[in-house]
C-alpha positions in Angstrom: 0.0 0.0 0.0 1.3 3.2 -1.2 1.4 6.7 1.1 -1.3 8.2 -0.7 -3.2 4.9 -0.7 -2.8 5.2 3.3 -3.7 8.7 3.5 -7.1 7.8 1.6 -8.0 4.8 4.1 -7.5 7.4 7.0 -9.1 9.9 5.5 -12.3 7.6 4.9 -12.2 6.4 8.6 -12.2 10.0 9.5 -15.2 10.9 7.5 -17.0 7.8 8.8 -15.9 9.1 12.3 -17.3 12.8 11.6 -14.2 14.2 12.7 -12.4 17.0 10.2 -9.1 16.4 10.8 -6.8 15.0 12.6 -2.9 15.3 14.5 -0.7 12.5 13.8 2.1 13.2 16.8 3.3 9.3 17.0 7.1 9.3 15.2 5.9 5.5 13.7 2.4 6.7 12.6 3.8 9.8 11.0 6.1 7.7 9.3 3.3 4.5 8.6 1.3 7.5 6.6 3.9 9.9 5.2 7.7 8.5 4.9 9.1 10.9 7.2 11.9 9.2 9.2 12.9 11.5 12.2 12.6 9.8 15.3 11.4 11.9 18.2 14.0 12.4 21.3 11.0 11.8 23.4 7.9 12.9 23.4 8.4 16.3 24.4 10.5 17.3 21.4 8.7 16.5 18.3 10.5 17.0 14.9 7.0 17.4 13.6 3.4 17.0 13.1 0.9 15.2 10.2 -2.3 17.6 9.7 -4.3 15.5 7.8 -7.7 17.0 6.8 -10.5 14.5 6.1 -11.0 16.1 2.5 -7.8 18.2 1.5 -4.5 17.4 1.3 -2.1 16.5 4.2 0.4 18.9 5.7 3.6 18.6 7.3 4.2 20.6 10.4 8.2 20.7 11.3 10.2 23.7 11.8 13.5 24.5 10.6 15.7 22.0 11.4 14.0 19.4 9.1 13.1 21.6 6.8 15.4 20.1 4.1 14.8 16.3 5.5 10.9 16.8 5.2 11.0 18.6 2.0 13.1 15.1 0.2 11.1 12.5 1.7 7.5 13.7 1.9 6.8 14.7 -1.7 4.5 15.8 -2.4 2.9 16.4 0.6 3.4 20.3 1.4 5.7 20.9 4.1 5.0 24.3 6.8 7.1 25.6 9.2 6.5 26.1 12.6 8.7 29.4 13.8 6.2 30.5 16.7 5.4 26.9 17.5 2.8 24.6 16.5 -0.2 26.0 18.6 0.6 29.5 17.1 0.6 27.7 13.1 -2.7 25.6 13.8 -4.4 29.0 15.1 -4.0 29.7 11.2 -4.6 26.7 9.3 -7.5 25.1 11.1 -10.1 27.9 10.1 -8.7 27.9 6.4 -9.0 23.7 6.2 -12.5 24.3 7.9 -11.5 22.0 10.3 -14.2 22.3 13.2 -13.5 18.9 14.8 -9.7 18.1 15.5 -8.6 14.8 16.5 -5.1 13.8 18.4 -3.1 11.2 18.9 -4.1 10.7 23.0 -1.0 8.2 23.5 1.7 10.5 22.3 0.6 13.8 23.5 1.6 15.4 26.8 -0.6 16.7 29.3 0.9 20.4 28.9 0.5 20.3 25.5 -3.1 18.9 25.7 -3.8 21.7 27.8 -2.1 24.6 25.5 -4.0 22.8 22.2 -7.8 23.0 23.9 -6.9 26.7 24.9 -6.7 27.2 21.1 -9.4 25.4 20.2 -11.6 27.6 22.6 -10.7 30.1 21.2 -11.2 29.4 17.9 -14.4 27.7 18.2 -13.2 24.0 17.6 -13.6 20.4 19.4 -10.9 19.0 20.3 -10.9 15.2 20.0 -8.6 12.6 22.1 -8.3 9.6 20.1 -6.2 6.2 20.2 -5.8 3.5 17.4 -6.5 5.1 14.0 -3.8 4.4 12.5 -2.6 1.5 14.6 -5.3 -0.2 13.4 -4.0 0.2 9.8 -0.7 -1.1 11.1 -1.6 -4.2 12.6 -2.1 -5.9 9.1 1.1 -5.7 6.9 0.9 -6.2 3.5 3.4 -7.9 1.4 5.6 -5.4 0.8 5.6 -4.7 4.3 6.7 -8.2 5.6 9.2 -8.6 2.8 10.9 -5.7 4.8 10.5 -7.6 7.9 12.1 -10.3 6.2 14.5 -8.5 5.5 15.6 -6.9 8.7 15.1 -10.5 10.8 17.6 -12.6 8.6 20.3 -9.5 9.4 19.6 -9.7 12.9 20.2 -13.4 12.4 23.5 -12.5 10.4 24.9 -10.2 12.7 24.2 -13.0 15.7 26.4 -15.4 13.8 29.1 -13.5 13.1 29.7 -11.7 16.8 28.8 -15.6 18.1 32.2 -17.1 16.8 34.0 -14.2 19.0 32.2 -15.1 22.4 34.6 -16.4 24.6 34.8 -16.7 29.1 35.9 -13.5 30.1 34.5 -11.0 27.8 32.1 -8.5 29.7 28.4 -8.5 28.9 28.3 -5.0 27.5 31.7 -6.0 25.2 29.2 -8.4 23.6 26.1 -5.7 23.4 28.4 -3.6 22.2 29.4 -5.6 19.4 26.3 -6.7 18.2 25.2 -3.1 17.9 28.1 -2.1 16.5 27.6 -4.7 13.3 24.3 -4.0 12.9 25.4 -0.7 12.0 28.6 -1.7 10.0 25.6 -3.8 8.3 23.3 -1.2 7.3 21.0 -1.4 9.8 19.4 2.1 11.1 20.0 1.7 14.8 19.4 -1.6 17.5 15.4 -1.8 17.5 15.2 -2.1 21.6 18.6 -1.9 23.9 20.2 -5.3 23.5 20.4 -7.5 26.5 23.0 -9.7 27.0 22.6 -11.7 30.2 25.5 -14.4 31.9 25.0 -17.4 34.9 22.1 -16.4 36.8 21.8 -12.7 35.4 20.0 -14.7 32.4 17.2 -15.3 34.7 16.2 -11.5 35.1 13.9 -11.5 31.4 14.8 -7.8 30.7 18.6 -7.5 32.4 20.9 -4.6 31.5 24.4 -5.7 30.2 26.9 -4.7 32.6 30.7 -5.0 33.4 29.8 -8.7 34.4 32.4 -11.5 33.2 30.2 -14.3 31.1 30.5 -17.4 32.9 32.0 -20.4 31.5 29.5 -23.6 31.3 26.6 -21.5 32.3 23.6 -20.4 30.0 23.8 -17.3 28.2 21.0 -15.5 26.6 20.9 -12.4 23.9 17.8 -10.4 23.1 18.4 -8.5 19.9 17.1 -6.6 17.9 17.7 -4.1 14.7 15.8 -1.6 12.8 16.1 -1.9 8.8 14.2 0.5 5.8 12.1 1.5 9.0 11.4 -2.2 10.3 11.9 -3.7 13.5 13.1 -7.3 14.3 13.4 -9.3 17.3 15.2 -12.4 18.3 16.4 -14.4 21.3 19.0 -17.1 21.9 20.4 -18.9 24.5 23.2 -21.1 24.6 25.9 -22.1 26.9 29.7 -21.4 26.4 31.9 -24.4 26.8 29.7 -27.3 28.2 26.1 -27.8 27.8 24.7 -29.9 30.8 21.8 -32.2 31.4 20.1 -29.3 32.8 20.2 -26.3 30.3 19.3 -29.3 27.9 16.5 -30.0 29.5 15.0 -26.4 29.4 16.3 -25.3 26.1 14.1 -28.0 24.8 11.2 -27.4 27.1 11.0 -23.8 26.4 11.7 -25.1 22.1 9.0 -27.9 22.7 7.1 -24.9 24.2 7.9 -22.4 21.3 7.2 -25.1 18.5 3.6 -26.0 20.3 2.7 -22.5 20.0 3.9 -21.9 16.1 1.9 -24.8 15.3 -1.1 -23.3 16.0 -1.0 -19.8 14.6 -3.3 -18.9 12.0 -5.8 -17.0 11.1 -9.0 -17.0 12.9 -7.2 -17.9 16.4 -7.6 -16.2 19.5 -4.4 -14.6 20.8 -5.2 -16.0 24.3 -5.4 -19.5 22.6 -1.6 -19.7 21.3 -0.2 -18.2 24.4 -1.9 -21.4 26.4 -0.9 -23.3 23.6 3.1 -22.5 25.0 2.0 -22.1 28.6 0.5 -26.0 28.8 3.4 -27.4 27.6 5.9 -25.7 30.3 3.3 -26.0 32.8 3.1 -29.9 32.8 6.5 -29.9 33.0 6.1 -28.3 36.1 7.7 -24.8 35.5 4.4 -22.8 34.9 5.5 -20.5 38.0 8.9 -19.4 36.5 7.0 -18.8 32.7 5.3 -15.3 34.0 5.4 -12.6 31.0 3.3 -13.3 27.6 4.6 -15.3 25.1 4.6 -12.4 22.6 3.4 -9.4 21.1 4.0 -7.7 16.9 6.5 -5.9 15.7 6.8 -3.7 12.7 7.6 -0.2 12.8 8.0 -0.2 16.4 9.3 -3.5 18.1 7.0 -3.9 20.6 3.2 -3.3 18.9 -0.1 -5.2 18.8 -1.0 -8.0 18.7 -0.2 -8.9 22.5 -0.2 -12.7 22.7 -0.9 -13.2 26.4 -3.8 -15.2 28.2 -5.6 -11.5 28.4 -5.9 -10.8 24.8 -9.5 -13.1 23.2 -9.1 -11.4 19.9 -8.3 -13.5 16.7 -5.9 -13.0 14.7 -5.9 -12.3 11.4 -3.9 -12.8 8.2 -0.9 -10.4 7.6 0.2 -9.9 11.3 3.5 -10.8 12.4 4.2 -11.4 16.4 7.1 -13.0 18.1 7.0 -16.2 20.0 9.0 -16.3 23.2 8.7 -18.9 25.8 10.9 -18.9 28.3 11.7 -20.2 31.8 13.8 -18.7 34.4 15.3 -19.9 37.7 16.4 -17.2 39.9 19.4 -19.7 41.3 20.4 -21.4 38.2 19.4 -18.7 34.9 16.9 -18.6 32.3 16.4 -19.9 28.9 14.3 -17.8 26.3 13.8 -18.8 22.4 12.0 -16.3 20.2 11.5 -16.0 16.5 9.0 -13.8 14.3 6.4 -15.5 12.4 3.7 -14.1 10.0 0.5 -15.0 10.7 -1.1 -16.6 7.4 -4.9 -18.0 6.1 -3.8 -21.6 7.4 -0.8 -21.2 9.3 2.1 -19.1 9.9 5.7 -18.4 8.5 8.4 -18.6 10.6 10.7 -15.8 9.0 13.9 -16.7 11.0 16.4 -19.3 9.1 18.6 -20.5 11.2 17.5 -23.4 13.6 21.0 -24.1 14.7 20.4 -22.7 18.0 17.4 -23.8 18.9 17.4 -27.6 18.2 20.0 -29.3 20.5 
C-alpha cells in the first residue's frame, strides 16, 4: 500500500468518524502514513506533526531543522514551518482547512501540551478530540511489501548473531558483547538496534529484561541475547540462548522445554485464532512440566515499525488473529538460582498457518 493509498484509508475512517481532521504526533504513525523518518527524542521534542484533513490534502508541520529532510522525503505532501510553535501555526490553518472537529493522537501527546492545544481550540471555536488507534489499526495488518521488509531486517539480525557468536569467549564483559552486536548492525546497514540489546550471563539470564553490565560471562553457564535491529524502518526481534563451553543435562533439558514450548505455539497460529489460545498453547506445555511459575510474561506481542506493537499474545488478549500480522514467539523459563532460557522467532500469521521468518535453527534444536 502506497502513502497516498494510506492517507485515503484514514481519510475515509475520518469521515465515517465525523471528525475534520486529525494530528498525527506518533514518530511510527507519521512515518506509517507519510515516509518521514525522524525519530522523536522523546515525546516532548517533536520533529514534527501530520495535519491531515478529512477532505484536502495532508500537511507537514516541522520547523527549521528538518526543513530540508521533510521537504526530500514527503513529496508531495506540502511541508509548513513552525517558527512561533505549532499551537501558534494551527491557530491559522485550522479555520482555512474548515477544520471544526480536531482529532489527536491521546497516547503520544503530553498533558501540557493537551492543555495549551484546547486553549486554542476555545478560542477558535473548535472540538478537540482525544483519540487512540486510528492508525494502529491500519498497522496491525502488513501487507506484502511490508513483511518482505521484515524479512528483510530478521535474517540480518540473524547475520549479525552469527558473526559476533564465533567471537564469544569466558571472560569478555556483557556490554563488550552488546556492544558488538550493535556495532555490526550498523557496519551492516542497519538504522539503529530496535530495543537496547540484552546480554545476560550465569544467573543474570534469569532476570527476562537484564541490563548488560561490566559482568564476566560465565564459563558452562547459560547465556542468553535479546536482539534486535531496525532496517528501511522495520523492527526485528530475536532471542537465543546457549551455553559457552559445556552444555549440561540441565540447560538441555530447558532449552528444549522452552523449544518444545515455542514449537507448540507456532503450530497453531493462523488465522481466525484467539491470541489467548496460542499463548496457552506455549504455557500448557511448560506447565506440565512443572515450570508454569517461572513462565510469567506473555509469550509475545507484533512488531513492525516499532518493536514492541499489537498483537499482545498473552492469556488477556480473546481477539483472533488475522492474516498479515507478524508477532514473536517467546517462551521462556527462568530460575532465579540457576538462569533462564528464552527462544524467540518472528512469524507471519497466514490463512492456514504461519511463517516462521527466521532461518537458522541451529540454535534452537539441540
Amino acid at each position: 500500500m502506497t502513502f497516498p493509498q494510506r492517507i485515503k484509508k484514514i481519510q475515509a475512517r475520518l469521515r465515517k468518524k465525523k471528525i475534520d481532521g486529525l494530528l498525527v504526533t506518533d514518530p511510527h504513525n507519521r512515518r506509517y502514513l507519510s515516509g518521514y523518518t525522524p525519530a522523536d527524542h522523546d515525546i516532548s521534542e517533536s520533529s514534527g506533526v501530520l495535519l491531515i484533513p478529512a477532505r484536502k490534502a495532508p500537511i507537514l508541520l516541522t520547523d527549521s531543522r528538518f526543513q530540508t529532510q521533510a521537504e526530500q522525503e514527503v513529496a508531495p505532501v506540502e511541508v509548513i514551518l513552525y517558527p512561533k510553535g505549532l499551537s501558534a501555526l494551527l491557530k491559522e490553518l485550522l479555520p482555512d482547512l474548515g477544520i471544526v472537529r480536531l482529532a489527536f493522537e491521546s497516547h503520544y501527546t503530553l498533558h501540557s501540551v493537551a492543555g495549551k492545544m484546547q486553549a486554542m481550540a476555545e478560542k477558535l471555536g473548535i472540538t478537540l478530540l482525544p483519540v487512540t488507534g486510528l492508525v494502529e489499526e491500519m498497522r496491525l495488518i502488513k501487507d506484502e511489501e511490508e513483511i518482505k521488509k521484515l524479512r528483510s531486517s530478521v535474517h540480518l539480525n540473524e547475520q549479525v548473531f552469527q558473526e559476533i557468536y564465533q567471537t564469544i569467549t569466558p571472560g569478555q564483559t556483557e556490554i563488550d558483547v552488546a556492544l558488538a552486536l550493535e556495532s555490526t548492525m550498523r557496519r551492516k546497514g542497519a538504522e539503529s538496534p530496535s530495543f537496547e540489546t540484552i546480554v545476560a550471563t550465569g544467573k543474570r539470564s534469569a532476570l527476562p529484561h537484564a541490563v548488560p553490565g561490566l559482568v564476566a560471562i560465565k564459563k558452562n553457564q547459560p547465556l542468553m541475547i535479546d536482539m534486535g535491529l531496525i532496517l528501511d524502518g522495520y523492527c526485528s526481534d530475536m532471542t537465543r540462548s546457549f551455553v559457552p563451553g559445556v552444555t549440561d543435562k540441565q540447560y538441555l533439558k530447558i532449552h528444549r522445554l522452552v523449544r518444545k514450548a515455542q514449537l507448540a505455539a507456532t503450530d497453531t497460529i493462523r488465522a481466525g485464532i484467539s491470541a489467548a489460545s496460542v499463548d496457552k498453547a506455549a504455557r500448557t506445555v511448560i506447565g506440565d512440566a512443572g515450570y508454569a511459575d517461572f513462565f510469567g510474561h506473555a509469550l509475545g506481542h507484533g512488531v513492525g515499525l516499532a518493536v514492541h506493537e499489537e498483537p499482545r499474545l498473552s492469556s488477556r488478549n480473546r481477539k483472533h488473529l488475522k492474516a498479515g500480522m507478524i508477532i514473536t514467539v517467546e517462551p521462556g523459563v527462568y530460575l532465579p538460582e540457576w538462569g533462564g532460557v528464552r527462544l524467540e522467532n518472528m512469524v507471519v500469521v497466514r490463512e492456514n498457518g504461519c511463517e516462521v521468518l527466521n532461518q537458522d535453527t541451529t540454535w534452537l534444536d539441540i
